[in-house]
N, C-alpha and C positions, 0 to 999 in steps of 0.2 A: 716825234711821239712823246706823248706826257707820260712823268713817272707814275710806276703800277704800285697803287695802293693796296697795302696790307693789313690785317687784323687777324684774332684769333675767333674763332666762334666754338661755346662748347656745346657739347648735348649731350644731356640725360645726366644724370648722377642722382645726388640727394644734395638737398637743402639744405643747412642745418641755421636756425634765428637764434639772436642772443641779443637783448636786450644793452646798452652803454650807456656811458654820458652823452654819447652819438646819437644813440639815436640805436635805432634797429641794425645791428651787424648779422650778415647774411654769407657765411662761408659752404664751400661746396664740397664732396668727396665725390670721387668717381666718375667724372665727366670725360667723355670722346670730343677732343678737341679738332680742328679743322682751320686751315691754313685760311683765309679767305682773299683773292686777290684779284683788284679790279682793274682793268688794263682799258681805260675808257668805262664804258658803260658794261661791258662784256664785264660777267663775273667768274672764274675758276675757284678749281677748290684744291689744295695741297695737303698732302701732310708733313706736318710739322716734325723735327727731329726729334727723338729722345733726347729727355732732359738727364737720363741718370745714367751711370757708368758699370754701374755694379754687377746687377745678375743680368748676364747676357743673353739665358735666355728669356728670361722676362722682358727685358726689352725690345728682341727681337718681335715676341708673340704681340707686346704692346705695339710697337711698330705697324705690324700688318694692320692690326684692327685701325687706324688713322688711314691707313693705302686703302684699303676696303672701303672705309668712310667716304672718302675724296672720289676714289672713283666713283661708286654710286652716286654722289653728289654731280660728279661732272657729266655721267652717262643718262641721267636722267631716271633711275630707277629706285628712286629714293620716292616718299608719297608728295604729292602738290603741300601737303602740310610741312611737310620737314625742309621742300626748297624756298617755300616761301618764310617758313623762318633763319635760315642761312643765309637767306638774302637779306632780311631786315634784321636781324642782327647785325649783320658787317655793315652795314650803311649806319645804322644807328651806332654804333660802336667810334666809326670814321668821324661822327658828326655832335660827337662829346668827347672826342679824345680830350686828355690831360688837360692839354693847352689852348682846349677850344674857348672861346670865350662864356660870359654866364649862364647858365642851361636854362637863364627863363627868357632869353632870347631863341631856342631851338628851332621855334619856326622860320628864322632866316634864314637857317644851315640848312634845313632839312622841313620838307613840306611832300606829300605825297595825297595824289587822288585813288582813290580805290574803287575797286567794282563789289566791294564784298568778298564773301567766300574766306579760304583760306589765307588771303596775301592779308587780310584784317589781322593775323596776328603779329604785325608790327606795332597796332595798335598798344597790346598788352606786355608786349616788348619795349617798347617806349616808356612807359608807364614804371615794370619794373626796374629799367636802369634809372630813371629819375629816382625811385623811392630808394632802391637800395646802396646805388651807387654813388649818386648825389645825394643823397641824405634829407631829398623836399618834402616839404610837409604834403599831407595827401589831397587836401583843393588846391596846392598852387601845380602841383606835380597833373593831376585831373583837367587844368587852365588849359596848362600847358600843352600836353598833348592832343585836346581840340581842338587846339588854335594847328596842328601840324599837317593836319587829314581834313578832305573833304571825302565824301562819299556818293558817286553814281552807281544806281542801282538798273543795270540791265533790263530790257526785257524778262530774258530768260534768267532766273537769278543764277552767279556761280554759285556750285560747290551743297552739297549735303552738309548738316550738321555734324562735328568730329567729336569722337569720343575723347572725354577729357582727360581717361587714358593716355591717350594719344600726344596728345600737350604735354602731358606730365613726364612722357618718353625723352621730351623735347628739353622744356623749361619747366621744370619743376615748380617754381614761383609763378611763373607765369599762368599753369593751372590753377594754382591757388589765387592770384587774382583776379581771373573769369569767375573764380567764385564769390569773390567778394564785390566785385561791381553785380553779380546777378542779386545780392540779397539786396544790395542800395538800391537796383532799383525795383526791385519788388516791393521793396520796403515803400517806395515814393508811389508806386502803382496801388499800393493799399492803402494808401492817405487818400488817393484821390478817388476811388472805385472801393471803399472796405466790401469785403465779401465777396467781390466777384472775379472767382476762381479761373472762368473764362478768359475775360480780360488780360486778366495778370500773365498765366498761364502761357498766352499768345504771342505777350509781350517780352518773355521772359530770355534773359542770355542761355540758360541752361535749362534743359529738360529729359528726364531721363538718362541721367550722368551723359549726354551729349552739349554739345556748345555750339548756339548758333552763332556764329562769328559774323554773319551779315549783321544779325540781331544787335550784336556786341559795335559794332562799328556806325548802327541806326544812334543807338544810345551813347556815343561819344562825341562821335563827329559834332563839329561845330556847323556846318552846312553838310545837306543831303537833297540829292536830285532824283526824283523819279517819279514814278508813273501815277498815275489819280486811281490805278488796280490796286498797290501796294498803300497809296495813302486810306482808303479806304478799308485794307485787308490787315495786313499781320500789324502795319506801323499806326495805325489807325488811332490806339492810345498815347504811341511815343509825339503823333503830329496832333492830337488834342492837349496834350500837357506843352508844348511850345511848337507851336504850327509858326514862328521864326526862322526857325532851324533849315524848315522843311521849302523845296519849290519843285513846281509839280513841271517836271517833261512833257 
């Protein structure tokens, strides 16, 4: 049997940015951390021990909420959103550790096809450990993780748009950058179409503080496979501005 790989994965807290000679320093308060550990393919979820010794029962209270965490995680009663980010987290975590080799290599380590839906927040997962943790500029960091994902698109599409609440519960940053790839490409959708609100609107990552994550992963991905319904429907603009990208199922 191969040894079982470990990482930590957090969720939820608050962000806080600060500006360096670095570059963007990104430190966190109040995050629910989670053991992650993969034994093969099969993933679990642990919790991790208290790190402090002090007020006993503070860490005992802290304690449970990590058991609670993990269990939900293990039992399935956590949302498709929060397992699919627990999962891509710990893989993407495995696959930049310290001593991995240069992160603008990542697509060797790590390459994943998607169907859409919620398991696309690897995507923006990706994304923010290149910009905050590696410190990449935002087109070699944007290369990068194109080149990691492809994307088929079902029949039936997974998953409903998530509230970006809901993200924000998760990865705080990570919310904030669904919103920052939706103005770039809005922005890019108004160069090519000014005025028309339809268009964009159809196109768009986010609407109505929701996040389409299929949408999000149409507009990244370096290759996308699907149907001549969708190329003519919602993606209609994204396979007009680079019909490269795009090959019809």
């Amino acid at each position: 049997m191969g040894e079982k790989r470990k990482t930590t994965v957090y969720f939820g807290g608050e962000a806080h940015k600060q500006w360096t000679e670095r570059g963007l320093e990104v430190s966190y308060s109040g995050r629910t951390p989670a053991v992650a550990v993969f034994d093969g393919d099969t993933l679990t979820a642990e919790a991790p021990e208290p790190g402090r010794a002090g007020d006993v029962k503070a860490g005992y209270n802290e304690l449970a909420r990590w058991q609670e965490l993990a269990a939900r995680l293990n039992n399935g009663s956590v949302s498709p959103l929060s397992s699919a980010y627990f999962r891509a987290s710990a893989e993407i975590s495995l696959a930049l550790a310290d001593d991995a080799p240069d992160w603008r290599t990542t697509d060797e380590r790590y390459s994943r096809t998607l169907s859409g839906g919620a398991e696309s927040i690897a995507i923006v997962e990706l994304l923010r450990v290149l910009l905050d943790e590696k410190h990449a500029a935002w087109d070699e960091a944007v290369d990068t993780v194109s080149r990691c994902f492809e994307l088929r698109i079902p029949e039936v599409r997974p998953g409903a748009p998530v509230p970006l609440a809901a993200v924000r519960a998760l990865q705080p940053r990570d919310a904030e950058l669904i919103g920052v790839l939706n103005e770039k490409l809005c922005s890019r959708l108004w160069d090519a179409w000014p005025g028309d609100w339809l268009r964009i609107g159809e196109s768009a990552i986010v609407r109505d503080d929701e996040a389409d994550l299929t949408m999000l992963a149409a507009a990244m991905c370096l290759r996308i496979y699907c149907t001549k319904e969708e190329l003519a429907g919602s993606l209609r603009a994204l396979y007009t501005l680079d019909p490269a990208r795009f090959t019809e199922l």
